[in-house]
RODRENGU-570474 format. One record per residue (C-alpha): residue number from 1; x, y, z. Coordinates in steps of 0.5 Angstrom, whole numbers, always signed. Example, Ala and Ser with C-alpha at 12.3 -4.5 7.8 and 13.67 -1.06 7.14 Angstrom:
REM RODRENGU-570474
1, +25, -9, +16
2, +27, -2, +14
REM end
This chain:
REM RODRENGU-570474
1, +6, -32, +44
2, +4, -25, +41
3, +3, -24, +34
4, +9, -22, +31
5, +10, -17, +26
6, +14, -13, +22
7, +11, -6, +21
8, +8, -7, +15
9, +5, -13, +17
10, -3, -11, +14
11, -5, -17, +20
12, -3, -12, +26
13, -10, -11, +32
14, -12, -5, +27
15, -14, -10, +21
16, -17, -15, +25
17, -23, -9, +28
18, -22, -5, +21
19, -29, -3, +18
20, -26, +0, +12
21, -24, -6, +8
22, -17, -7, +3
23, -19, -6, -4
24, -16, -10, -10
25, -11, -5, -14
26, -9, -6, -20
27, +0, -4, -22
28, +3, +1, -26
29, +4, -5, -30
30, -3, -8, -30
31, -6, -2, -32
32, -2, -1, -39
33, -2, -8, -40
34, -10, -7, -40
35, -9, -1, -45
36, -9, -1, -53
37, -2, -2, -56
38, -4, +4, -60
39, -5, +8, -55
40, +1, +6, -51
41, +5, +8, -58
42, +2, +15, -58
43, +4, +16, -51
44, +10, +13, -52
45, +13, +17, -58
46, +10, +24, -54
47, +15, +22, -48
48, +21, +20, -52
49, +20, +27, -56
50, +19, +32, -50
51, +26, +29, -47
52, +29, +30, -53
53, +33, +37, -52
54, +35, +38, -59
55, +32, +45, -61
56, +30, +43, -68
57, +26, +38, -66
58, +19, +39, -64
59, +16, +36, -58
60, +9, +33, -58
61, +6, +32, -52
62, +0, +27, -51
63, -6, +28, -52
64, -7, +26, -44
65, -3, +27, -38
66, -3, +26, -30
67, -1, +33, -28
68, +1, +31, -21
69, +4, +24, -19
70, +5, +23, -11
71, +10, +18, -10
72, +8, +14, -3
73, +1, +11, -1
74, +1, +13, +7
75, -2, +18, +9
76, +2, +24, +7
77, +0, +22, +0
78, -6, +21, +1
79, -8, +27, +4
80, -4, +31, -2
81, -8, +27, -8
82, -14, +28, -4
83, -13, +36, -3
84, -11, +36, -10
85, -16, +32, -12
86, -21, +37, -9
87, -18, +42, -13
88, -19, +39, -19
89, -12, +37, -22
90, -11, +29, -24
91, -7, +25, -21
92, -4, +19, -19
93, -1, +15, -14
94, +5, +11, -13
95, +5, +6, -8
96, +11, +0, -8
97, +7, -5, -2
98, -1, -3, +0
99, -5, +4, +2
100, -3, +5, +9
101, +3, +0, +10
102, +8, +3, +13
103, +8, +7, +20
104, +1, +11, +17
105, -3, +5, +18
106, +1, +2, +25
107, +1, +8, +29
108, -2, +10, +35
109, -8, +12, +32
110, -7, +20, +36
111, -9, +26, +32
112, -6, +31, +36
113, -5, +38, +34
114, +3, +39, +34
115, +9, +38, +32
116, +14, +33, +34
117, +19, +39, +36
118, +16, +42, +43
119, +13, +49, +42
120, +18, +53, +47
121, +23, +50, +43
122, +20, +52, +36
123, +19, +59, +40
124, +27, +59, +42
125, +29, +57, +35
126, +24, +61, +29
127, +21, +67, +35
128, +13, +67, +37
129, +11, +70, +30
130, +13, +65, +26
131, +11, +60, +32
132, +4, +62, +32
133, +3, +61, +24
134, +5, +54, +25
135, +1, +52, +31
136, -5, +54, +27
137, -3, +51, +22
138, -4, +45, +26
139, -10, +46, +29
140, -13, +48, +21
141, -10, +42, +20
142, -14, +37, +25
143, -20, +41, +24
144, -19, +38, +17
145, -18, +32, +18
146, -24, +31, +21
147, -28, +34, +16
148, -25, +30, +11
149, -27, +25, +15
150, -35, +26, +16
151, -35, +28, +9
152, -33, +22, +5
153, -35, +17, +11
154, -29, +14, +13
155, -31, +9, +18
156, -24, +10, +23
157, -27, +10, +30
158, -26, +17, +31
159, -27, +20, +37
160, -26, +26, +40
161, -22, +24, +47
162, -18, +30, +49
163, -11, +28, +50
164, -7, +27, +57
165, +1, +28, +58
166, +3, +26, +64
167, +11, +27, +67
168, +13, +22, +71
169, +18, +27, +75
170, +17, +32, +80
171, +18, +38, +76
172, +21, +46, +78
173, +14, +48, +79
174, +13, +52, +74
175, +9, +49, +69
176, +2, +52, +71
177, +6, +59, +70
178, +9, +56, +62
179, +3, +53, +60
180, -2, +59, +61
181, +3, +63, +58
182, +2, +57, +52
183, -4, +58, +52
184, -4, +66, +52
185, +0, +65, +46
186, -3, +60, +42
187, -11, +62, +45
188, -11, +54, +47
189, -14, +51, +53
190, -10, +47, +55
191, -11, +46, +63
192, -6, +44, +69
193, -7, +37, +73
194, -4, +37, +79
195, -1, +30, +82
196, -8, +29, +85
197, -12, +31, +80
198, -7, +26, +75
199, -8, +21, +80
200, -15, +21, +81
201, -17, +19, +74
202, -10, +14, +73
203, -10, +10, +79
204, -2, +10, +79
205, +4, +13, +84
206, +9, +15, +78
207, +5, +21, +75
208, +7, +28, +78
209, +2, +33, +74
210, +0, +33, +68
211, -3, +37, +62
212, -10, +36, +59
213, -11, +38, +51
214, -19, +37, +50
215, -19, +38, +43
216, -15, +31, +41
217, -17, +26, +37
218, -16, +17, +38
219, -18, +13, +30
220, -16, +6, +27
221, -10, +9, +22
222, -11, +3, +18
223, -18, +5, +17
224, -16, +11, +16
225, -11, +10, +11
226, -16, +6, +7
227, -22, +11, +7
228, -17, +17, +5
229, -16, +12, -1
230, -23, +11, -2
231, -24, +18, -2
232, -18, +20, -7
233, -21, +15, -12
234, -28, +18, -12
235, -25, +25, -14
236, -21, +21, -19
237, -14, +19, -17
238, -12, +13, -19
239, -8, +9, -13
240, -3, +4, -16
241, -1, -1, -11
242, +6, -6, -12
243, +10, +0, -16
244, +16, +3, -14
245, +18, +10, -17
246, +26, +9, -18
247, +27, +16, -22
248, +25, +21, -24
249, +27, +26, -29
250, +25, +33, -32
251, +22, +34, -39
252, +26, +39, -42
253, +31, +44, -39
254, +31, +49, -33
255, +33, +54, -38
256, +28, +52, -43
257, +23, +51, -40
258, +20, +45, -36
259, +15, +41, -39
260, +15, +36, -33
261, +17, +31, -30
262, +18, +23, -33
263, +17, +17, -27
264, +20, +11, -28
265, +18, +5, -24
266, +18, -2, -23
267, +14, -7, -21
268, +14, -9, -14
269, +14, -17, -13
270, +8, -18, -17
271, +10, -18, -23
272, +17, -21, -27
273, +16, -19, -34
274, +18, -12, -38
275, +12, -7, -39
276, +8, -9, -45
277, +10, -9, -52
278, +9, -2, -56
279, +7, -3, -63
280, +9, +2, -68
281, +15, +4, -62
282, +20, -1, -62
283, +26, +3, -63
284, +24, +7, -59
285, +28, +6, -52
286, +23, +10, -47
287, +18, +6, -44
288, +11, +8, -43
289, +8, +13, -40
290, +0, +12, -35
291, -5, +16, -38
292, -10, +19, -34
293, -16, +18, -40
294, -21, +15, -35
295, -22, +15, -27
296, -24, +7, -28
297, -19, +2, -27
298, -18, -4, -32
299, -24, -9, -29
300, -22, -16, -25
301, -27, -21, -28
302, -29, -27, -25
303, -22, -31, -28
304, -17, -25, -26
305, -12, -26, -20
306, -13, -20, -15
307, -7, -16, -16
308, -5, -18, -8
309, -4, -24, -9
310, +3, -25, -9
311, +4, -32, -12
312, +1, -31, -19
313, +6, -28, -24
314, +3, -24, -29
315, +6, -25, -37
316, +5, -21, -43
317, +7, -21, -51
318, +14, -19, -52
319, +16, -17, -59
320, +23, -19, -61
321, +25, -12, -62
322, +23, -10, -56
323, +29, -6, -53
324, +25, -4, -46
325, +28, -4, -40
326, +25, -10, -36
327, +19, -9, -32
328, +20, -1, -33
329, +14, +4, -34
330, +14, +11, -34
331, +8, +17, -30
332, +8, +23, -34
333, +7, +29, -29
334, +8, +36, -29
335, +9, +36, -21
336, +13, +31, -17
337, +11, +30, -9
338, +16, +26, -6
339, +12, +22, +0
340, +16, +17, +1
341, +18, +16, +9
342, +24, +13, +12
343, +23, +8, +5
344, +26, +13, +1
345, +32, +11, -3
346, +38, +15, -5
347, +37, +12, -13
348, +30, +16, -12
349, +33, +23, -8
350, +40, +22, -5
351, +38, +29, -3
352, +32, +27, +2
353, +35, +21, +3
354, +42, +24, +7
355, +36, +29, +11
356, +33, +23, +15
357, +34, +19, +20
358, +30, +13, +21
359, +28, +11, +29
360, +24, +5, +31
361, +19, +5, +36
362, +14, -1, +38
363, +7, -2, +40
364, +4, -8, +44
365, -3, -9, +44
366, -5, -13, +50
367, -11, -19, +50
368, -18, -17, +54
369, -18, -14, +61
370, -24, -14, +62
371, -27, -7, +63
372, -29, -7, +70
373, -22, -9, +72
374, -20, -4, +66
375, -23, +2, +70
376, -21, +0, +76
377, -15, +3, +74
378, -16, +8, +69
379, -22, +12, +69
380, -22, +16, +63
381, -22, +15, +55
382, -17, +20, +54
383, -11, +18, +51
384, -4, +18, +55
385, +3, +20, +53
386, +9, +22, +58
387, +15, +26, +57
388, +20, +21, +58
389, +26, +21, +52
390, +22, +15, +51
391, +16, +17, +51
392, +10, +12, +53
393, +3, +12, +50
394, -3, +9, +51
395, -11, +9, +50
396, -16, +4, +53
397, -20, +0, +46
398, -27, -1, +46
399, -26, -10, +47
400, -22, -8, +54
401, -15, -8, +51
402, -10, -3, +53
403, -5, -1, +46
404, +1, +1, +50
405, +7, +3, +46
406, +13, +7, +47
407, +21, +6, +46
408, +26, +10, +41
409, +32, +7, +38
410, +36, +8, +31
411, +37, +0, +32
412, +31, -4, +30
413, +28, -8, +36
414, +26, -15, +36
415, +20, -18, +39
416, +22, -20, +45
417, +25, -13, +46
418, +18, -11, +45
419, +14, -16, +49
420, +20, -16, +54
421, +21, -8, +55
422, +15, -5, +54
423, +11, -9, +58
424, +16, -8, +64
425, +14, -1, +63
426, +7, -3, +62
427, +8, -6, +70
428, +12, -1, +72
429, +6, +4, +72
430, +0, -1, +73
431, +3, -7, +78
432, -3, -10, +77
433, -4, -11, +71
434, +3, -16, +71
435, -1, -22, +69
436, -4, -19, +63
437, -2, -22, +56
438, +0, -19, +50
439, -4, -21, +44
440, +0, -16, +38
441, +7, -14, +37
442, +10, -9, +32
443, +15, -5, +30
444, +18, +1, +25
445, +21, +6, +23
446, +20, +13, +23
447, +23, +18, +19
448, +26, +24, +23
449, +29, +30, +20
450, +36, +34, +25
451, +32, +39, +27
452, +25, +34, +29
453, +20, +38, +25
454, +17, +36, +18
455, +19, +38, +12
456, +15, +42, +7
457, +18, +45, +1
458, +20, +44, -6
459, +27, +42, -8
460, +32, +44, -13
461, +29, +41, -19
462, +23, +43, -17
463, +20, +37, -14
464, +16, +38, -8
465, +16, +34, -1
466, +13, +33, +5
467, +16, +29, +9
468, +21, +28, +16
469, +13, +28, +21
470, +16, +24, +26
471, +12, +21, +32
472, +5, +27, +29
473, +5, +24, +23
474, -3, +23, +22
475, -3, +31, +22
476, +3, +32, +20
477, +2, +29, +13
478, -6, +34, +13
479, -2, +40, +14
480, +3, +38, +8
481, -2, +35, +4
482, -6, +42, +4
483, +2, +47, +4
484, +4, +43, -3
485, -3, +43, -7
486, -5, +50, -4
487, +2, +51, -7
488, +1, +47, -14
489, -6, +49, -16
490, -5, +56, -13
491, +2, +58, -14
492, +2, +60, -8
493, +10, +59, -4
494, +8, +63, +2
495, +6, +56, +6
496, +12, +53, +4
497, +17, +58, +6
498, +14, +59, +13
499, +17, +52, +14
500, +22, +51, +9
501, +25, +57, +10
502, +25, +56, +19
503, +26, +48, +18
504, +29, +46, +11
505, +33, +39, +9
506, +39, +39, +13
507, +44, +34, +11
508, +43, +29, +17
509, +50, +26, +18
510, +48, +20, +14
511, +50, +14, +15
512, +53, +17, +22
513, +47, +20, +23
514, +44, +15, +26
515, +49, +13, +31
516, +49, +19, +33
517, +42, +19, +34
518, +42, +13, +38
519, +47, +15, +43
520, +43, +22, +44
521, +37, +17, +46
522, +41, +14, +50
523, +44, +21, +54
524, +37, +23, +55
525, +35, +15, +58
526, +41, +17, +63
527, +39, +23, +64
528, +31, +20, +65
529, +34, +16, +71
530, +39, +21, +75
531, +31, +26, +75
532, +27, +20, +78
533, +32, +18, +82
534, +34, +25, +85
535, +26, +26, +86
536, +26, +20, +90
537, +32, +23, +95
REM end
């Protein structure tokens, strides 16, 4: 029986080879709680005079305050704190589970330069002008990612194996002629495989032809995910785990003048008590705002609970006057980064909640094949997609595993459409490998925009986002990471509007958008089988 796990789970195949190991961090709630009430009581009475809006009034803003605040720990997150970090602004993350709990530490693990919306779609939608920009900003994105990499040592087992996209259908002949023209257009390399020369290398009758990115990159992501928090952490961001962002609002008016941004979070499961006490500030019905006066955290002795241990319920003093909200605490910002995934609530932005539709996908991760069998079959490292509307993917692991995912429905799957489905279609490529045994099973969603490409912008209120990345996340995220604090710390919008302006948050039908999504998939699933049967005739 396979290890079952809900995405999320941090025991996937990933945790159990991962050379980056889980750091203890501390919540919202643990980290004020540390604080001297004093301090807590100066910060709290600057909140509550800057939301005041009465003109008479003179606000008085504390002394020490977080300049941006990322809500979100995947990997969209953390590559905005860190590209702000490096630009030298403070700033804080709010994470309501762990680093790389969500789909950023459970994909695939492909760094690929492109975007989930095909690039002659993107020309037919925006024109060559604008396509071009942002295919180079994916290839700028890709080089960055490994540089980060290299520069703060994350351990992630990258590796530069090219990728290979593979059709199982015949095709009109042209494809040679398009992706020439591709890469006239773009000044890639990518190279046409025939059947033959597929063939070769992947010992299978189901591939027609092919084609071959060589600059495509395969990592652990949970790794990732955890070196990127590293790495964010040495520049002096503080990452707080277990703490839901609930709201946000602005600090004064968008005819006065913003001043900012308060964020108001609770504490995710850990906690089931209000913020600390505020001594001094028990009438005032705003509770504290995190102050950023130190790139420490609050130090665990040798009697503290590590803050990931969920049985442990954590108390503090309440005075008897204490009118706070339960469990509430506040980040002061100047910027909000709304990082959130298909996890974002209506509560937090109903605007970008309506804009998404989750789709789940699923990986497998099969027991040891042994490498001699493993190569009988599949002679090169490179990583492998098809073109299918339920796309198939794979990469062969360093132990002689196979990590084989796939399958796109709006509707959650279980575990034995997993194992069932996608080892179908593991065999139906590889007939001899029908005795191999799955050893890990998962499943998530991801968050996809109508238009299927990612969201990079500033909404209304001032608040920005990066969000929608669909199936190319782990590059997705470095290309937004670097538009949103480029625009944060530089003021500059041109980056943004190249893709909000081609590509904004479009309202997706919500709910229905996911019912329509759903029948869409199973369209094209349909339309899947009418090609592989008429090639057959």
């Amino acid at each position: 029986t396979p290890q079952w796990l809900r995405w999320g789970a941090q025991e996937t195949y990933y945790a159990t080879v991962a050379q980056e190991q889980p750091v203890p961090r501390v919540s919202l709630f643990e980290y004020l709680n540390s604080k001297h009430s004093a301090v807590l009581a100066t910060v709290s009475e600057a909140v509550h005079s800057l939301r005041r809006t009465d003109t008479n009034n003179t606000a008085h803003p504390p002394t020490e305050v977080v300049d941006v605040c990322v809500v979100g720990a995947g990997a969209a997150g953390l590559c905005t704190a860190l590209a702000l970090s490096e630009k030298g602004l403070k700033v804080a993350v709010l994470e309501s589970e762990v680093v790389g709990w969500g789909s950023s530490g459970m994909n695939g693990g492909f760094l690929l330069p492109m975007f989930a919306l095909d690039v002659d779609e993107m020309v037919h939608g925006v024109g060559v002008a604008a396509t071009k920009r942002m295919m180079k900003e994916a290839y700028a994105a890709q080089e960055r990612t490994v540089a980060t990499i290299n520069k703060y040592g994350i351990l992630c087992d990258l590796t530069n194996t090219g990728i290979l996209t593979v059709s199982f259908f015949k095709g009109t002949g042209e494809e040679q002629a398009e992706i020439n023209e591709e890469n006239q257009m773009l000044g890639t390399n990518q190279v046409y495989l025939s059947k033959e020369q597929v063939q070769a290398d992947y010992k299978t009758k189901v591939y027609q032809h092919g084609t071959f990115e060589p600059v495509a990159y395969t990592l652990n992501p949970l790794s990732y995910m955890r070196g990127l928090a590293r790495a964010c952490e040495e520049k002096g961001v503080k990452i707080f785990e277990r703490t839901r962002a609930t709201r946000y609002e602005a600090l004064g008016t968008a005819t006065d003048g913003r001043e900012g941004y308060a964020v108001y979070t609770r504490p995710n499961g850990l906690m089931k008590t209000s913020c600390p006490t505020i001594q001094g500030a028990e009438k005032s019905q705003h509770p504290p705002a995190a102050t950023t006066s130190t790139n420490e955290m609050p130090a665990m002795n040798s009697n503290s609970t590590s803050p990931l241990e969920e049985t442990q319920t954590h108390t503090a003093t309440h005075s008897p006057r204490d009118t706070q909200p339960t469990g509430e605490c506040v980040v002061q910002a100047q910027h909000v980064v709304l990082c959130v995934g298909p996890h974002i609530k209506a509560e937090l932005n109903g605007q970008m909640n309506r804009a998404l539709v989750k789709n789940y996908t699923a990986i497998v991760v099969t027991k040891p094949i042994g490498q001699e069998r493993l190569r009988s079959l599949i002679k090169t490292d490179y990583a492998v997609c098809d073109t299918r509307c339920a796309l198939g993917y794979y990469r062969p692991l360093p132990d002689s595993r196979l990590l084989y995912g796939g399958l796109c429905s709006a509707i959650p799957f279980t575990k034995d459409d997993i194992v069932n489905a996608l080892t179908a279609d593991l065999v139906h490529v590889y007939p001899e490998l029908a005795d191999v045994e799955v050893d890990f099973a998962w499943t998530g969603p991801m968050a996809w925009a109508r238009h299927e490409m990612p969201l990079y912008g500033k909404l209304d209120d001032g608040v920005y986002y990066v969000n929608g990345l669909g199936g190319d996340g782990l590059n997705g995220s470095a290309v937004g990471g670097d538009i949103i604090a480029t625009a944060i710390a530089n003021g500059d919008d041109q980056r943004i509007a190249l893709f909000q302006d081609n590509y904004p948050v479009e309202y997706a039908y919500w709910p229905f958008g996911g019912i329509g999504t759903e029948l869409v998939f199973r369209y094209y699933r349909v339309m899947d089988a009418l090609t592989a049967w008429r090639d057959r005739l």
